[in-house]
N, CA, C and O atoms as a Tinker XYZ file with bonds, in Angstrom:
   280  protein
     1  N   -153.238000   22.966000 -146.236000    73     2
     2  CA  -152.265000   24.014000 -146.522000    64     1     3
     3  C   -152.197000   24.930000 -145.309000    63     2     4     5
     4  O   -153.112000   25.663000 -144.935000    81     3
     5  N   -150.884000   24.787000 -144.683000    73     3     6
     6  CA  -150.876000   25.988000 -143.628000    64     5     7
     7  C   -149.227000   26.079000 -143.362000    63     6     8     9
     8  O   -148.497000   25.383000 -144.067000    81     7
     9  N   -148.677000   26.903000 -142.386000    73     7    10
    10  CA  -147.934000   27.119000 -141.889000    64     9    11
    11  C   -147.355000   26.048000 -141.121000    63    10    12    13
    12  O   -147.861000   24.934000 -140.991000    81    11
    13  N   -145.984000   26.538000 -140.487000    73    11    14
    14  CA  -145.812000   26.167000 -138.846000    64    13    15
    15  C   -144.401000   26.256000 -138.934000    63    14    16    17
    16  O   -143.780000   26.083000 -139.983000    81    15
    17  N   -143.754000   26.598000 -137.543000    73    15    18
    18  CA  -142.706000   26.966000 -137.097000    64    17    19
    19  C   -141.887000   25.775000 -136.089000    63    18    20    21
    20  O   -142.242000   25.271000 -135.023000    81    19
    21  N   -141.081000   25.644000 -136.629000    73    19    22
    22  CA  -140.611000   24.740000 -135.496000    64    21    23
    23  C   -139.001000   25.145000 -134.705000    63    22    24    25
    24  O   -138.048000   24.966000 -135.464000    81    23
    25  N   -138.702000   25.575000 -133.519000    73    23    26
    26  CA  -137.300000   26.062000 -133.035000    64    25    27
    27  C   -136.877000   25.171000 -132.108000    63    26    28    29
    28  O   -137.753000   24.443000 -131.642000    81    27
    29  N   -135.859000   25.043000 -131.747000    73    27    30
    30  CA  -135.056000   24.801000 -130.905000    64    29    31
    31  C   -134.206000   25.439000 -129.989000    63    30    32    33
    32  O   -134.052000   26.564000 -130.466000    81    31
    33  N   -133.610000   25.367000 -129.015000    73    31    34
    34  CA  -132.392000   26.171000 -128.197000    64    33    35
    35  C   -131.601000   25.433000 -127.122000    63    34    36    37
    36  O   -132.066000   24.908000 -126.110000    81    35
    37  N   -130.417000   25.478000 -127.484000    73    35    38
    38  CA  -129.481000   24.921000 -126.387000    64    37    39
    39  C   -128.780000   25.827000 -126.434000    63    38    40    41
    40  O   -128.578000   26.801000 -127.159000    81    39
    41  N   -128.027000   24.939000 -124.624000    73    39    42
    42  CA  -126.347000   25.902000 -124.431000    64    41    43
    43  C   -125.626000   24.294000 -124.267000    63    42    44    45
    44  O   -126.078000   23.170000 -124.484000    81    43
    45  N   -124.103000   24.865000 -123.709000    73    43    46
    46  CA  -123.252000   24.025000 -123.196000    64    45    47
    47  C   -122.096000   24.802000 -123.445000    63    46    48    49
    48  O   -122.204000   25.773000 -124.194000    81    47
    49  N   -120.774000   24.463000 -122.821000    73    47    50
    50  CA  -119.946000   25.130000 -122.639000    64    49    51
    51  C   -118.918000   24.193000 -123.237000    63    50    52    53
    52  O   -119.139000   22.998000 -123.043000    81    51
    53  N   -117.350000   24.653000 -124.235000    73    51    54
    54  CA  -116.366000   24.043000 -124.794000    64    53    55
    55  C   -115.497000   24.689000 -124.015000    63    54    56    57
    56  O   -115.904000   25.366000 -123.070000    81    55
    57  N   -113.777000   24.532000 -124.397000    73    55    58
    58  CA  -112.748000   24.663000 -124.497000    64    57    59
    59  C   -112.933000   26.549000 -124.690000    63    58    60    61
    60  O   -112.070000   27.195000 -124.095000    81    59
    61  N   -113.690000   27.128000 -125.249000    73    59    62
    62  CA  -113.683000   28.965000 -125.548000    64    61    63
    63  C   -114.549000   29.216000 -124.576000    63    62    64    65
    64  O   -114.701000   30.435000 -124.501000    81    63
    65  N   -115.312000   28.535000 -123.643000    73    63    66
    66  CA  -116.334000   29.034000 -122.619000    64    65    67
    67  C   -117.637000   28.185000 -123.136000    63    66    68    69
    68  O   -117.767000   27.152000 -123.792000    81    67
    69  N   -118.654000   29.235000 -122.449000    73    67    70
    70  CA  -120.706000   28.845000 -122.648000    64    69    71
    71  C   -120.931000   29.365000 -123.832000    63    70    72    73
    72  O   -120.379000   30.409000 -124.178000    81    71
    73  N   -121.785000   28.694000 -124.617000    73    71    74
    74  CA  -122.631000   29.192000 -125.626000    64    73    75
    75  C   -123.781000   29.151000 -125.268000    63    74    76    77
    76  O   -124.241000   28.738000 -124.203000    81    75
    77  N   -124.459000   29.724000 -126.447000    73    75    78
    78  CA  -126.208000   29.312000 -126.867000    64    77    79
    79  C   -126.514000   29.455000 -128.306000    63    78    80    81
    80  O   -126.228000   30.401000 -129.041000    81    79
    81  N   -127.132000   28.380000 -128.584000    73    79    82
    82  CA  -127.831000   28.715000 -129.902000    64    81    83
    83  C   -129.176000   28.100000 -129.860000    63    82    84    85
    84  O   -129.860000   27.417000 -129.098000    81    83
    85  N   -129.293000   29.086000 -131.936000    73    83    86
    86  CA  -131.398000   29.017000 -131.529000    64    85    87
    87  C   -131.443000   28.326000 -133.202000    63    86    88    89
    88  O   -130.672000   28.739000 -134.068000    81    87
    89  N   -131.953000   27.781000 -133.334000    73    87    90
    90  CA  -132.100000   27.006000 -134.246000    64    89    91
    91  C   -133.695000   27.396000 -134.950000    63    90    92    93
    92  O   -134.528000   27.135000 -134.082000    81    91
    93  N   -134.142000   27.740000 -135.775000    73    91    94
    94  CA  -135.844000   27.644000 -136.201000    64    93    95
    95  C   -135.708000   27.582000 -137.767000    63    94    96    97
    96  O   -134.923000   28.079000 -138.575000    81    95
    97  N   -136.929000   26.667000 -137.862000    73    95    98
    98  CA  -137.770000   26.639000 -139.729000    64    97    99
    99  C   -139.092000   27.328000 -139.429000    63    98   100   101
   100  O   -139.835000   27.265000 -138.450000    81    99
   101  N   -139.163000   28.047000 -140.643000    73    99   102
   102  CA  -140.289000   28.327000 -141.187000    64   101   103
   103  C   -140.410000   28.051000 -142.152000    63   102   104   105
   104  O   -139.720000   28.401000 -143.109000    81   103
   105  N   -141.880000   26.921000 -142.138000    73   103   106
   106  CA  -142.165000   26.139000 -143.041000    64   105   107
   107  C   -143.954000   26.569000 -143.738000    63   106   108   109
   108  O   -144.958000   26.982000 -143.158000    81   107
   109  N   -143.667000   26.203000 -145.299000    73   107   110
   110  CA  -145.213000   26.500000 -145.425000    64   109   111
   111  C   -145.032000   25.373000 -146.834000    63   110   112   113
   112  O   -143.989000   25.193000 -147.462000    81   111
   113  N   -146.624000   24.587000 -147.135000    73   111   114
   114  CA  -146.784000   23.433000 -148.044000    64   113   115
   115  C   -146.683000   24.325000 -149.217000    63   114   116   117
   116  O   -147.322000   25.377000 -149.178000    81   115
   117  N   -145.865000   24.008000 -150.403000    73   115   118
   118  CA  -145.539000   24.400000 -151.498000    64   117   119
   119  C   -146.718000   23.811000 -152.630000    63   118   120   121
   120  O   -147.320000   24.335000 -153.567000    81   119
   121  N   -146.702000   22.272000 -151.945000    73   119   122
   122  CA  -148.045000   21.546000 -152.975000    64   121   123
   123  C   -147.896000   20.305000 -152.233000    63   122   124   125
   124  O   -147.303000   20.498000 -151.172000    81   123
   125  N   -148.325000   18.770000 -152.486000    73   123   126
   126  CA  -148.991000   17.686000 -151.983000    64   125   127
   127  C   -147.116000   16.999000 -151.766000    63   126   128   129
   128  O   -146.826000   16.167000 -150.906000    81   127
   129  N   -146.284000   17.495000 -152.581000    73   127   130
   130  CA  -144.924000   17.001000 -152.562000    64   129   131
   131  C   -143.741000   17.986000 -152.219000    63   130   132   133
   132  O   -142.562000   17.649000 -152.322000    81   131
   133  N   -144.107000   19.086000 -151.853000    73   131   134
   134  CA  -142.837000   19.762000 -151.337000    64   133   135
   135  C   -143.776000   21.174000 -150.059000    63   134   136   137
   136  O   -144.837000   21.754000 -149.827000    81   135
   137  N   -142.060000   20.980000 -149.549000    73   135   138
   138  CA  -142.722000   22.494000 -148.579000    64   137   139
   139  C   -141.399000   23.191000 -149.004000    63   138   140   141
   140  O   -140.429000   22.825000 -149.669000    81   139
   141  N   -141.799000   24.548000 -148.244000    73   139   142
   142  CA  -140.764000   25.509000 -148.515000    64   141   143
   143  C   -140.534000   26.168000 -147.697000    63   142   144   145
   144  O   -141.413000   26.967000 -147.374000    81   143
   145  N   -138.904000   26.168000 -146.756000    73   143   146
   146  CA  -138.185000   26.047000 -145.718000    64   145   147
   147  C   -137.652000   27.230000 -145.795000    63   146   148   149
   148  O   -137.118000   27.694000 -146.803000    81   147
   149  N   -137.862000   28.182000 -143.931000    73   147   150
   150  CA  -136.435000   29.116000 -144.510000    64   149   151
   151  C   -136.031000   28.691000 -143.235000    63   150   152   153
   152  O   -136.931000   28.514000 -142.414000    81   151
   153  N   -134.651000   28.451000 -142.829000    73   151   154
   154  CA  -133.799000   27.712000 -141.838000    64   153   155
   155  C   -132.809000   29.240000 -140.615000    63   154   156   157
   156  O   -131.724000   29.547000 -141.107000    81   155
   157  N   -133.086000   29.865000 -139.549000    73   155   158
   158  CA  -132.354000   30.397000 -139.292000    64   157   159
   159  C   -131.523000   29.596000 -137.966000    63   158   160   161
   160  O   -131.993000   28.685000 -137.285000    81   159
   161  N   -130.111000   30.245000 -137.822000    73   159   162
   162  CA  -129.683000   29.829000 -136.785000    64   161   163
   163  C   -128.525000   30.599000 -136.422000    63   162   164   165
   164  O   -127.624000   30.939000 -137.189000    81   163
   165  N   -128.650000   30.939000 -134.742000    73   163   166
   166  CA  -127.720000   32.099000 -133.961000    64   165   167
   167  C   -126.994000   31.706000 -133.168000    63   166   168   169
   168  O   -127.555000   31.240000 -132.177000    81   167
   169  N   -125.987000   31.689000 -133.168000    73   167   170
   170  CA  -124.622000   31.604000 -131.894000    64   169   171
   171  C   -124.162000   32.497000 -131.615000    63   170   172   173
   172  O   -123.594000   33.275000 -132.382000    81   171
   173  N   -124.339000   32.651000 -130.012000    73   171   174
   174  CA  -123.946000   33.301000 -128.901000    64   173   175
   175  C   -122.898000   32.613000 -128.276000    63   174   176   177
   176  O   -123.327000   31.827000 -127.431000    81   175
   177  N   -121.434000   32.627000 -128.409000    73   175   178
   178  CA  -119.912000   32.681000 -127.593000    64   177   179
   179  C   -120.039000   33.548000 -126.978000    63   178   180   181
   180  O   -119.938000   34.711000 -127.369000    81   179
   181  N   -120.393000   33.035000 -125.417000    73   179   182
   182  CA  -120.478000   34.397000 -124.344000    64   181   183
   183  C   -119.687000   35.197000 -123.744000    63   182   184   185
   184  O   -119.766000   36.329000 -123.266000    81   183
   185  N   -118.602000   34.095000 -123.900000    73   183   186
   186  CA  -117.054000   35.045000 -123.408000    64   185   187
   187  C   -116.270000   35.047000 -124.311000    63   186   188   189
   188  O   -115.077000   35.161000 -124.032000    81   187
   189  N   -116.735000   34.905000 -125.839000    73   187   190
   190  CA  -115.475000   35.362000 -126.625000    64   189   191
   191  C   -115.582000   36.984000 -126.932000    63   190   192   193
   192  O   -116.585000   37.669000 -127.134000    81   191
   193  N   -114.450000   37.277000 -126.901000    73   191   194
   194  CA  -114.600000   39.062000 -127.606000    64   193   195
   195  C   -115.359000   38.850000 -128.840000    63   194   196   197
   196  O   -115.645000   37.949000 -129.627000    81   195
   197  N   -115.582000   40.299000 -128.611000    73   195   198
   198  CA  -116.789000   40.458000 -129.735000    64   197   199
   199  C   -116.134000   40.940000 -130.907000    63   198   200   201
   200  O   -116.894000   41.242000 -131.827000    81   199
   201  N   -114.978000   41.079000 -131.090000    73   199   202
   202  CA  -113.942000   41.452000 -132.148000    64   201   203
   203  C   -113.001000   39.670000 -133.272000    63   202   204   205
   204  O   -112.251000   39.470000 -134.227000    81   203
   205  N   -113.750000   38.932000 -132.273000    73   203   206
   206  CA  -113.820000   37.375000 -133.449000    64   205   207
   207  C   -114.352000   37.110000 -134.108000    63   206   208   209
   208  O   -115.389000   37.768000 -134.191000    81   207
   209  N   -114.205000   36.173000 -134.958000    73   207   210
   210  CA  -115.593000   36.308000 -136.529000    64   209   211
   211  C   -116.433000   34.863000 -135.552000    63   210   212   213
   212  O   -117.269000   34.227000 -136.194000    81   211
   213  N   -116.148000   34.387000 -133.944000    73   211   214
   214  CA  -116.725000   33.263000 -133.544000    64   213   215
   215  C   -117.135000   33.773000 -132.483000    63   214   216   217
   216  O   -117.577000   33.048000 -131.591000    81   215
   217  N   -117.081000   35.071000 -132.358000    73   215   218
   218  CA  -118.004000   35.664000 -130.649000    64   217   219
   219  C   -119.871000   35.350000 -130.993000    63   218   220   221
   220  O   -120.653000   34.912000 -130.150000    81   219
   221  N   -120.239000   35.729000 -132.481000    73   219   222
   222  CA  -121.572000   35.470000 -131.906000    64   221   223
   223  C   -121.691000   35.587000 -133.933000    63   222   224   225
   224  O   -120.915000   36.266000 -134.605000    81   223
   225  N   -122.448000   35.031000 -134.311000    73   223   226
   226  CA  -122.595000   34.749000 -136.031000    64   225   227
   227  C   -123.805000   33.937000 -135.851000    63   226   228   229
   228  O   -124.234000   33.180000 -134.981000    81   227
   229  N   -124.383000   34.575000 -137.530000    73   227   230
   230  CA  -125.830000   33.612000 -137.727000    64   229   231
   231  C   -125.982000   33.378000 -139.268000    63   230   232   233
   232  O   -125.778000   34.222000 -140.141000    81   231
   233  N   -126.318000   32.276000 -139.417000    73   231   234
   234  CA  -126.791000   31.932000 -140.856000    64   233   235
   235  C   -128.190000   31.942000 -141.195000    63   234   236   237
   236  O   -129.026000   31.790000 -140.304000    81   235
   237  N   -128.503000   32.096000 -142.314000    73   235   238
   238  CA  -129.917000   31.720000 -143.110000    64   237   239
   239  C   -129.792000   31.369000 -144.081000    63   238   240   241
   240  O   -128.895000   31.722000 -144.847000    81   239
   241  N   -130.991000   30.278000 -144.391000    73   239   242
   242  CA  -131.128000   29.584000 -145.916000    64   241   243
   243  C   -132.317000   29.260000 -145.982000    63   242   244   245
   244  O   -133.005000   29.171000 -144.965000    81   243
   245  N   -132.704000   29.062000 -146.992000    73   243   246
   246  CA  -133.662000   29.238000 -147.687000    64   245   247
   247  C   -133.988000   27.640000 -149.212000    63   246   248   249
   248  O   -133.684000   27.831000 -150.390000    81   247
   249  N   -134.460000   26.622000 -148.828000    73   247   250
   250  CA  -134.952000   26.438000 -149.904000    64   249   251
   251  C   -136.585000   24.993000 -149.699000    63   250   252   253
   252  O   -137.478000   24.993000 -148.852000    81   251
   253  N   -136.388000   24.193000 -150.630000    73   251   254
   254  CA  -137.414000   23.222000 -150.501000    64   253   255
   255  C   -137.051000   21.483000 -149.831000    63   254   256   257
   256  O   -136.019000   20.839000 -150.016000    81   255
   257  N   -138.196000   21.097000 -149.093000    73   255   258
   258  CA  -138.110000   19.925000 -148.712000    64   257   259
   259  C   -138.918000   19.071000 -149.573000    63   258   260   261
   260  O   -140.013000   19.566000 -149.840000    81   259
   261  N   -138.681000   17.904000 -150.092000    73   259   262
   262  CA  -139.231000   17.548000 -151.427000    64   261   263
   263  C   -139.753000   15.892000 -150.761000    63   262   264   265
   264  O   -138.826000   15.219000 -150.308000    81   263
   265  N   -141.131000   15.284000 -150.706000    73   263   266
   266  CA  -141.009000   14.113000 -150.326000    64   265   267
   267  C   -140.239000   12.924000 -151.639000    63   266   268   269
   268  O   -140.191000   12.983000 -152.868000    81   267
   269  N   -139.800000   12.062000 -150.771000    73   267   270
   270  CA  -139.154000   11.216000 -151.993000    64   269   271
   271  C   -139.676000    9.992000 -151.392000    63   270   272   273
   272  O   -140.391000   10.005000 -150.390000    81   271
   273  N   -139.193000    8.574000 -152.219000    73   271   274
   274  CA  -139.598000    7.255000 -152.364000    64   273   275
   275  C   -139.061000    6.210000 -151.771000    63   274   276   277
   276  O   -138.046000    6.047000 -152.449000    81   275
   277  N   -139.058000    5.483000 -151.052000    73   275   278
   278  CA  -137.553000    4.622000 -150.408000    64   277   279
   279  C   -136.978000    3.332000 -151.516000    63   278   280
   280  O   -135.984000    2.667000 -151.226000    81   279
């Protein structure tokens, strides 16, 4: 039973300019068959105005990873 964090981060640039985003879980064992996840993730549009709902936005969620059977 323990913790652990796992993130990510890229850029690359589209058609609106450069981005970046950050991707991370925080994870901890719930019991022998599930953990319990909270998921964040941030985008940075570096040259969009900051007056777009797509210049820079972040989500979070929150729930369980459950092992299953094949």
């Amino acid at each position: 039973m323990t913790n652990a964090v796992v993130f990510a981060t890229d850029n690359a640039e589209d058609k609106d300019g450069p981005w970046v985003e950050t991707w991370d879980f925080a994870i901890t064992q719930k019991n022998s068959e599930a953990l319990i996840v909270v998921l964040s993730r941030v985008v940075n549009n570096l040259d969009a105005p900051e007056e777009t709902h797509q210049s820079k936005f972040f989500v979070v969620a929150v729930g369980e990873f459950r092992r299953t059977s094949h």
